[in-house]
N, CA, C and O atoms as a Tinker XYZ file with bonds, in Angstrom:
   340  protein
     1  N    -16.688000   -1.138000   -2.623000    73     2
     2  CA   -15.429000   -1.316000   -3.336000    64     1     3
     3  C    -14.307000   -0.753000   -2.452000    63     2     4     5
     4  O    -14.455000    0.232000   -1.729000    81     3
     5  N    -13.069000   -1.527000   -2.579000    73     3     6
     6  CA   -11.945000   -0.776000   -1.749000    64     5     7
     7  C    -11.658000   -0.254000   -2.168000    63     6     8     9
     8  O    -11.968000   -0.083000   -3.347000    81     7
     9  N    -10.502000    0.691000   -1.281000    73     7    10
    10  CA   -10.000000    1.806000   -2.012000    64     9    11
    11  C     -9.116000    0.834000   -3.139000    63    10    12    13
    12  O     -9.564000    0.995000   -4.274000    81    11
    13  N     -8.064000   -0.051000   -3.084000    73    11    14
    14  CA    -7.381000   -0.600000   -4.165000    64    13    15
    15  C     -7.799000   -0.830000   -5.340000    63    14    16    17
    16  O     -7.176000   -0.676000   -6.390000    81    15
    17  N     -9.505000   -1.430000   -5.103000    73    15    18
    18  CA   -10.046000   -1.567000   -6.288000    64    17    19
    19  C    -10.501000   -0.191000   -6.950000    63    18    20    21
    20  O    -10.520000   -0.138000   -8.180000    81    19
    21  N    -10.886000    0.977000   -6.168000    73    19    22
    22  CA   -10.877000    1.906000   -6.803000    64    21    23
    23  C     -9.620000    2.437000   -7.353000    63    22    24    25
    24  O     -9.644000    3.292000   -8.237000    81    23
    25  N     -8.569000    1.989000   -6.892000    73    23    26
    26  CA    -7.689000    3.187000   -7.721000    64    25    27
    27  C     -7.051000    1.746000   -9.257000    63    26    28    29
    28  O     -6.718000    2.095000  -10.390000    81    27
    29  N     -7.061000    0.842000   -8.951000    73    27    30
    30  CA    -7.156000   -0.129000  -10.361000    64    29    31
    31  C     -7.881000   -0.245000  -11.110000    63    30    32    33
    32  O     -7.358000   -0.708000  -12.124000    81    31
    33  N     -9.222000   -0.021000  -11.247000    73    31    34
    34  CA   -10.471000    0.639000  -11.658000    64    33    35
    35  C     -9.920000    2.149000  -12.290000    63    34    36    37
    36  O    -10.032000    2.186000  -13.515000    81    35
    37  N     -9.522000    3.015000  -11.863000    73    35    38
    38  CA    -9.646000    4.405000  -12.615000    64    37    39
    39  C     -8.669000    4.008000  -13.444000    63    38    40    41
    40  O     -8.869000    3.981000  -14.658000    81    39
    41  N     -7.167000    3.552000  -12.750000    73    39    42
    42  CA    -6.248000    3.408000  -13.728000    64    41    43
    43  C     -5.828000    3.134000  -14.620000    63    42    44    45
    44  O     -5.028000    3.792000  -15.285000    81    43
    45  N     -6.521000    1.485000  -14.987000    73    43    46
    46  CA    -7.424000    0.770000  -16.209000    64    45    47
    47  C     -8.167000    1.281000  -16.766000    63    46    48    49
    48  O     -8.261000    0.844000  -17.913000    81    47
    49  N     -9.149000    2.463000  -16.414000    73    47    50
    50  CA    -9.837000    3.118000  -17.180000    64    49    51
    51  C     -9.267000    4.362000  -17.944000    63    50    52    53
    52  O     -9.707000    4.621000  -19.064000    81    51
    53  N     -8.439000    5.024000  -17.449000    73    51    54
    54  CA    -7.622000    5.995000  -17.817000    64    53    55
    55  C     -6.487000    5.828000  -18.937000    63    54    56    57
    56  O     -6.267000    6.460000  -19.970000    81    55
    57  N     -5.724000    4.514000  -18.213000    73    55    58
    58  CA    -4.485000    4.668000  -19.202000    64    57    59
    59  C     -4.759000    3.405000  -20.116000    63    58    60    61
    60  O     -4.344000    3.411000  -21.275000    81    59
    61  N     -5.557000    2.159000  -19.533000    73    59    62
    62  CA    -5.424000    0.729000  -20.349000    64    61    63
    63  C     -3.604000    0.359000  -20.401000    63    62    64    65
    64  O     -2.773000    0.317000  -21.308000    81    63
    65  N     -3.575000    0.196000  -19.313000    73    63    66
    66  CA    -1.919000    0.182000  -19.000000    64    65    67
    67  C     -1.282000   -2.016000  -19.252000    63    66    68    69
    68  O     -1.832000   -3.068000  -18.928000    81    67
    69  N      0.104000   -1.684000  -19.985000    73    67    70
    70  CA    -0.161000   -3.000000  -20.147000    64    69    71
    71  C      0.516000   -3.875000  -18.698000    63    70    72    73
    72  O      0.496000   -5.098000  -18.557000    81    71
    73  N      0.968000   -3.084000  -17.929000    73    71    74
    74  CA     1.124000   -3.783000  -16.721000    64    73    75
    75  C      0.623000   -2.956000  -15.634000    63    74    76    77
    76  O      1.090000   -1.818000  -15.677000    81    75
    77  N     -0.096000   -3.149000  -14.774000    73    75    78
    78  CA    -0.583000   -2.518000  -13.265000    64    77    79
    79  C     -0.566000   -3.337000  -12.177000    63    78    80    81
    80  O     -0.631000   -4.565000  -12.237000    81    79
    81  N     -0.459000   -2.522000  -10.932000    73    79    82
    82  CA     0.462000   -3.621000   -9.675000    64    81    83
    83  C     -0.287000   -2.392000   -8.904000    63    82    84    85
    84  O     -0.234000   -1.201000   -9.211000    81    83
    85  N     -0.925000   -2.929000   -7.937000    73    83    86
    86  CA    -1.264000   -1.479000   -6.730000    64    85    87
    87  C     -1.312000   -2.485000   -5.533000    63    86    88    89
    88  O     -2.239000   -3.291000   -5.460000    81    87
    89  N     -0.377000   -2.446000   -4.650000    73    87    90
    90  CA    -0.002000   -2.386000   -3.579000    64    89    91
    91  C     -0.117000   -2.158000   -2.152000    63    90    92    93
    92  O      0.823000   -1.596000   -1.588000    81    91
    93  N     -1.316000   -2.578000   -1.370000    73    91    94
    94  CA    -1.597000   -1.554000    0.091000    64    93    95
    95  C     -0.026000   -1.914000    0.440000    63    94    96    97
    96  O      0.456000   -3.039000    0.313000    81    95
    97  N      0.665000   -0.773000    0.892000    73    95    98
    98  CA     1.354000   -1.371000    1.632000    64    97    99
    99  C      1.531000   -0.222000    3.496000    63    98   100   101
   100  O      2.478000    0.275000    4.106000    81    99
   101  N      0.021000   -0.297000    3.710000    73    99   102
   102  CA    -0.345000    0.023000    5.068000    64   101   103
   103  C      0.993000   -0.182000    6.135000    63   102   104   105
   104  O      1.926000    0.527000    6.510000    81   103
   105  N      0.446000   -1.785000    6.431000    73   103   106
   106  CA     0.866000   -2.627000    7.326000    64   105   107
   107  C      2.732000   -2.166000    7.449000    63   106   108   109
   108  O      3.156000   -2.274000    8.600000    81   107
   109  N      3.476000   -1.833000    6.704000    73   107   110
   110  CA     5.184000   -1.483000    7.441000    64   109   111
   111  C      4.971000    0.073000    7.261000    63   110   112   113
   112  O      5.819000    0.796000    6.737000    81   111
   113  N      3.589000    0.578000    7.812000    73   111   114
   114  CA     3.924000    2.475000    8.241000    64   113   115
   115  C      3.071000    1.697000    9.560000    63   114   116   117
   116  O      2.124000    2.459000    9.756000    81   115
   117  N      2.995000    0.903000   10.245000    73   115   118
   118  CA     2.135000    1.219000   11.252000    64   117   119
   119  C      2.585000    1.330000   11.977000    63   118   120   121
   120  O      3.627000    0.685000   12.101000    81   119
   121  N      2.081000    2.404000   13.229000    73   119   122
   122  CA     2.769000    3.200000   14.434000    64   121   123
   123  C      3.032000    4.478000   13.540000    63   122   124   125
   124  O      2.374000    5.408000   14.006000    81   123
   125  N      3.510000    4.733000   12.802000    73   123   126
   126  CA     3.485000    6.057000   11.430000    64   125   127
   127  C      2.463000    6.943000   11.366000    63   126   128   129
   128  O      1.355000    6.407000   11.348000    81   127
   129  N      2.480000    8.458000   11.316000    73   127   130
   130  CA     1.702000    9.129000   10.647000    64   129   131
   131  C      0.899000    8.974000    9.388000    63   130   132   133
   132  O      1.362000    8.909000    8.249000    81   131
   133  N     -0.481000    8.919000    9.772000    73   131   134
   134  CA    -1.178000    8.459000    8.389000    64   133   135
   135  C     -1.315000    6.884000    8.575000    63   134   136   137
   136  O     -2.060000    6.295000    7.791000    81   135
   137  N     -0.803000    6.329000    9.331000    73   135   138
   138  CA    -1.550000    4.825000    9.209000    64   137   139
   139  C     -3.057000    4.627000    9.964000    63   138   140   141
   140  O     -3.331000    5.026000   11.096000    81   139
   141  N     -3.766000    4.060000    9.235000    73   139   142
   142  CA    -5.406000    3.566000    9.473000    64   141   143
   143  C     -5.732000    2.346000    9.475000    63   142   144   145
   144  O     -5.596000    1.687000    8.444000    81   143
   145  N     -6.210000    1.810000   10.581000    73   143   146
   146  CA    -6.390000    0.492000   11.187000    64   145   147
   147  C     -7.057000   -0.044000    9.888000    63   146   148   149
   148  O     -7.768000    0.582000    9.102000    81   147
   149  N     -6.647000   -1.405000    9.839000    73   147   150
   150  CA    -7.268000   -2.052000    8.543000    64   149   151
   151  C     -6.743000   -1.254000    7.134000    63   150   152   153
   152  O     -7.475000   -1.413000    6.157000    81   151
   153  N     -5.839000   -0.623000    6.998000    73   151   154
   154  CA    -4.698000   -0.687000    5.875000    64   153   155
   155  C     -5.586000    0.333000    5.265000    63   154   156   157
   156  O     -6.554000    0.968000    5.682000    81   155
   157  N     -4.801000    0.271000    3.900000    73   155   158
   158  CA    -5.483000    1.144000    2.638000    64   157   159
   159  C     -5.115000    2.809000    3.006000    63   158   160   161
   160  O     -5.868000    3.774000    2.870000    81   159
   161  N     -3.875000    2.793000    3.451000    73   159   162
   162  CA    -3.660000    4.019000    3.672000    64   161   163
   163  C     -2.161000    4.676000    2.969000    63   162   164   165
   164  O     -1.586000    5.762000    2.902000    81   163
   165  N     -1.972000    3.314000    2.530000    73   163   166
   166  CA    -0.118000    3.558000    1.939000    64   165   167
   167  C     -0.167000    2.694000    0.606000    63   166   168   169
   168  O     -0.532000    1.518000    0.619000    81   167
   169  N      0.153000    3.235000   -0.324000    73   167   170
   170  CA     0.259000    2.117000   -0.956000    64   169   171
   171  C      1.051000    2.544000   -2.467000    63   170   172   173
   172  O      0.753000    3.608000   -3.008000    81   171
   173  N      1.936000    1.742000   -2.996000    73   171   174
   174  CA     2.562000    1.636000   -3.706000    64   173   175
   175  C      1.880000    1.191000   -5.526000    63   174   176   177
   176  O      1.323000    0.093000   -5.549000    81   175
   177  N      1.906000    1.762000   -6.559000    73   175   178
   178  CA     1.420000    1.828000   -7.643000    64   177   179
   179  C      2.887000    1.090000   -8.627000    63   178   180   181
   180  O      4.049000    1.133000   -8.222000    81   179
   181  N      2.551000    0.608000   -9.633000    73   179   182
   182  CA     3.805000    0.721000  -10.649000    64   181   183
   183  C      2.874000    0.548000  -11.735000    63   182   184   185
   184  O      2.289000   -0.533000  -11.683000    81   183
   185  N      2.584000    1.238000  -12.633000    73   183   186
   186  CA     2.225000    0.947000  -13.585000    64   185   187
   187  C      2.895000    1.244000  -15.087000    63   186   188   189
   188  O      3.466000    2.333000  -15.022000    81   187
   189  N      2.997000    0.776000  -16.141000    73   187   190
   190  CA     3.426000    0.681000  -17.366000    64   189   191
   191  C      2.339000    1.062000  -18.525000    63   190   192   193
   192  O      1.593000    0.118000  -18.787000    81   191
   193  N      2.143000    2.038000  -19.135000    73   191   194
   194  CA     1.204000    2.399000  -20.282000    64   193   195
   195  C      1.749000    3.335000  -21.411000    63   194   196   197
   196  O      2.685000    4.073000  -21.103000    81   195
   197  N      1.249000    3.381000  -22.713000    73   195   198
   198  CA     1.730000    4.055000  -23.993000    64   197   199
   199  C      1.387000    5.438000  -23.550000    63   198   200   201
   200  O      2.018000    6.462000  -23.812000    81   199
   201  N      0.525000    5.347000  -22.987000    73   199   202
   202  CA    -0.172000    6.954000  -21.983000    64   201   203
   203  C      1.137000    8.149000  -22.268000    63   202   204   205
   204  O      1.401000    9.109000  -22.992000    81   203
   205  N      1.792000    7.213000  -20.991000    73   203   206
   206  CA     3.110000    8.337000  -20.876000    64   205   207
   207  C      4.040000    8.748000  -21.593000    63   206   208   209
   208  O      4.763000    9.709000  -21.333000    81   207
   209  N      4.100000    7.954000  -22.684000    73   207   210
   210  CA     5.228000    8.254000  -23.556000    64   209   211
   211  C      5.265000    9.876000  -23.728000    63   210   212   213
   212  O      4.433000   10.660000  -23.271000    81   211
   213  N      6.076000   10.101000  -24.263000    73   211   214
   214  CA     6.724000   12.139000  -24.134000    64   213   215
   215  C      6.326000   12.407000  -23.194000    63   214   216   217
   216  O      6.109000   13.578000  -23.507000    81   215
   217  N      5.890000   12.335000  -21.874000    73   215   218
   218  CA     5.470000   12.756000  -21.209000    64   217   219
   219  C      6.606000   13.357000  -19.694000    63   218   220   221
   220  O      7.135000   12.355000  -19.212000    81   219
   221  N      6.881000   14.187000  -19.208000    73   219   222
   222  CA     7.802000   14.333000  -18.108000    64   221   223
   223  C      7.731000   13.509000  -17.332000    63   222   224   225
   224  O      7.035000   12.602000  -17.789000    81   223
   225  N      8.159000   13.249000  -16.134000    73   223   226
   226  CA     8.033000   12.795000  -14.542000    64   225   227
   227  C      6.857000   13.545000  -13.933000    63   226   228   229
   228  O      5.735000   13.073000  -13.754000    81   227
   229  N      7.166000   14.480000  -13.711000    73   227   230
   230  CA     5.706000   15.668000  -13.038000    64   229   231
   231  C      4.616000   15.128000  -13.921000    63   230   232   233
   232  O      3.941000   14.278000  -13.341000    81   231
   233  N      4.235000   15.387000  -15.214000    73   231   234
   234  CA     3.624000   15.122000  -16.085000    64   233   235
   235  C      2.613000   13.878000  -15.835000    63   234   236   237
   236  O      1.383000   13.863000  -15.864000    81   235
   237  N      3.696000   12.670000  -15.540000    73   235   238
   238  CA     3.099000   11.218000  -15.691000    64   237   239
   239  C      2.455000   11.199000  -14.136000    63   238   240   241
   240  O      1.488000   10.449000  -14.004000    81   239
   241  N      2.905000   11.969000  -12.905000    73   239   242
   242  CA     2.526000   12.036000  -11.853000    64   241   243
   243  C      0.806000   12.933000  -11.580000    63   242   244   245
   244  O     -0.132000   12.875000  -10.785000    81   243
   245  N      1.204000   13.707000  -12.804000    73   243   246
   246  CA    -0.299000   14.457000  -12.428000    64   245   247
   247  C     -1.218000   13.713000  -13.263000    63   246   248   249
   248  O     -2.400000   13.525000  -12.976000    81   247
   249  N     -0.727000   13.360000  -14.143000    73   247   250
   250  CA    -2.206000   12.728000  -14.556000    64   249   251
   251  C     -2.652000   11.448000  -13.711000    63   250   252   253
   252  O     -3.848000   11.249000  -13.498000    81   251
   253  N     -1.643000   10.566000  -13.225000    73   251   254
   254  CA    -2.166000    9.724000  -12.543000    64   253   255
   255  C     -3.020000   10.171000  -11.683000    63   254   256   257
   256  O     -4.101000    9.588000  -11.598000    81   255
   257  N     -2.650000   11.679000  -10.570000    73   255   258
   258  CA    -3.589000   11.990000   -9.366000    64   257   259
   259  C     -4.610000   11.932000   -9.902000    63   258   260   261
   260  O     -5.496000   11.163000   -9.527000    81   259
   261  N     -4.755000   12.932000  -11.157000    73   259   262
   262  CA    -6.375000   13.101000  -11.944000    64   261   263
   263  C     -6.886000   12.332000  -12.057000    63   262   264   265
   264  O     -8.050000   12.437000  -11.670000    81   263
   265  N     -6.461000   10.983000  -12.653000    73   263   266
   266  CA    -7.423000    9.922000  -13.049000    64   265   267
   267  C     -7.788000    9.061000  -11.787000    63   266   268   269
   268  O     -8.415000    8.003000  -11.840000    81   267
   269  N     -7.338000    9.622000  -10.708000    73   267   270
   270  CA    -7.647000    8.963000   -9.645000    64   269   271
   271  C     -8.873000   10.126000   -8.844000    63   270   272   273
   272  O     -9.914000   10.028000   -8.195000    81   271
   273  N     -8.334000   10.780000   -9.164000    73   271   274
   274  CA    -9.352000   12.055000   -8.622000    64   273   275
   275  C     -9.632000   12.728000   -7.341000    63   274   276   277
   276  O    -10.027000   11.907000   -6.513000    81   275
   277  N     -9.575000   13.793000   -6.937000    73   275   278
   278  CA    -9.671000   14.595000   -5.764000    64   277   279
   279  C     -9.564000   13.822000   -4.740000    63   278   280   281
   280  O     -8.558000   13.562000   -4.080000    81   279
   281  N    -10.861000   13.378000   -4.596000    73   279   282
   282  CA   -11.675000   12.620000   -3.851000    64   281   283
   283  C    -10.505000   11.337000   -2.904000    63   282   284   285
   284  O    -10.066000   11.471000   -1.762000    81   283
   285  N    -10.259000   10.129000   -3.902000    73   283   286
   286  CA    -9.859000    9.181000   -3.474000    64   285   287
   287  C     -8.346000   10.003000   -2.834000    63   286   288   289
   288  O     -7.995000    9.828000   -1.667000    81   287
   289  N     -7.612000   10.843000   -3.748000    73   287   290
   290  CA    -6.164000   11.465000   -3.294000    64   289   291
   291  C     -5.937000   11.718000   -1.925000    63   290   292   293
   292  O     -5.006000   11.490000   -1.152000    81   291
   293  N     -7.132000   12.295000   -1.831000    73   291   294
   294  CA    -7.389000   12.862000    0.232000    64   293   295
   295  C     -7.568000   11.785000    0.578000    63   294   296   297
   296  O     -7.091000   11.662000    1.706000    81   295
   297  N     -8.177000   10.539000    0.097000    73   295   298
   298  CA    -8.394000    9.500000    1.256000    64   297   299
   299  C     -7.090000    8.745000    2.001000    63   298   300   301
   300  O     -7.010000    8.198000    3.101000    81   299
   301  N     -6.195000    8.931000    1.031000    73   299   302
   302  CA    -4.907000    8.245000    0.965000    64   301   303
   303  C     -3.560000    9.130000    1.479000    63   302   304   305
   304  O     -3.123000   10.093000    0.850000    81   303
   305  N     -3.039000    8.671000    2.619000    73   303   306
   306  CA    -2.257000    9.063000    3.273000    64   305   307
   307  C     -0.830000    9.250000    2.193000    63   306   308   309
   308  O     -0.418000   10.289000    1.677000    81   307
   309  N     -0.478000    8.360000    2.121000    73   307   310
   310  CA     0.764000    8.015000    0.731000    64   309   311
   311  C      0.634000    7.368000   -0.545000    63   310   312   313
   312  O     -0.270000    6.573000   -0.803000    81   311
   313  N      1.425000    7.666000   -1.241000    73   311   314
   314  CA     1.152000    6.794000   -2.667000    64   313   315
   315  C      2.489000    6.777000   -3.370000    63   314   316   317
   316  O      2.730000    7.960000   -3.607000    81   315
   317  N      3.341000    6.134000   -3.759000    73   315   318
   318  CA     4.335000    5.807000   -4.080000    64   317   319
   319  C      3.953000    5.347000   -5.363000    63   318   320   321
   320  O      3.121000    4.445000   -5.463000    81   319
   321  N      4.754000    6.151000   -6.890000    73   319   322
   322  CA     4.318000    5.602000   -8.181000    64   321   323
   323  C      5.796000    5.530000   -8.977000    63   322   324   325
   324  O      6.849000    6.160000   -9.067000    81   323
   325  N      5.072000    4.201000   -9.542000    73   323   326
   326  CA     6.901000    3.947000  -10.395000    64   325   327
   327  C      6.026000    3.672000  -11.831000    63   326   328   329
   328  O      5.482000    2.652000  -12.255000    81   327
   329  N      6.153000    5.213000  -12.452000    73   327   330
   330  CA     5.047000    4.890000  -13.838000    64   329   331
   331  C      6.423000    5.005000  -15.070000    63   330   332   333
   332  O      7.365000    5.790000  -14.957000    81   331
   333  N      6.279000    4.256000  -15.937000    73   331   334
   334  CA     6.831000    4.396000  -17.190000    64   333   335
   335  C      5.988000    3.801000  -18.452000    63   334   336   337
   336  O      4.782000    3.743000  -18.215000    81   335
   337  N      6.370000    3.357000  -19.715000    73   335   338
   338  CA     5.396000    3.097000  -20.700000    64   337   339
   339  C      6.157000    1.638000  -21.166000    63   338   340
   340  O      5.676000    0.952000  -22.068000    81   339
């Protein structure tokens, strides 16, 4: 499984979000710190779920890391998230 499909996989599992969009977007950091041949090193999230409602900015940011988990967070150089509900 790729990393993309892993992190659309947790995210769907976590929030059941009614819109999700995950993004490699590797390919315009390359020559960049943190870029890895064959992509999957940058990538851009937007997701939309009831999850977040009351929830802060910090808030909606940490739970996303969590539900993505330790693991995959280190694999990933950047992650860019545009979460609301």
């Amino acid at each position: 499984m790729t990393r993309t499909e892993r992190i659309e996989t947790r995210l769907r599992e976590a929030f059941s979000p009614a819109h999700l969009e995950v993004r490699d977007d590797s390919e315009s950091h390359r020559g960049h710190a943190g870029y890895q041949e064959g992509g999957e090193s940058h990538f851009v999230v937007v997701i939309r779920a009831k999850a977040f409602e009351d929830k802060s900015r910090i808030a909606r940011h940490r739970a996303v890391h969590e539900a993505l988990g330790k693991e995959l967070v280190s694999e990933i150089h950047a992650l860019s998230l545009d979460i609301d509900t």
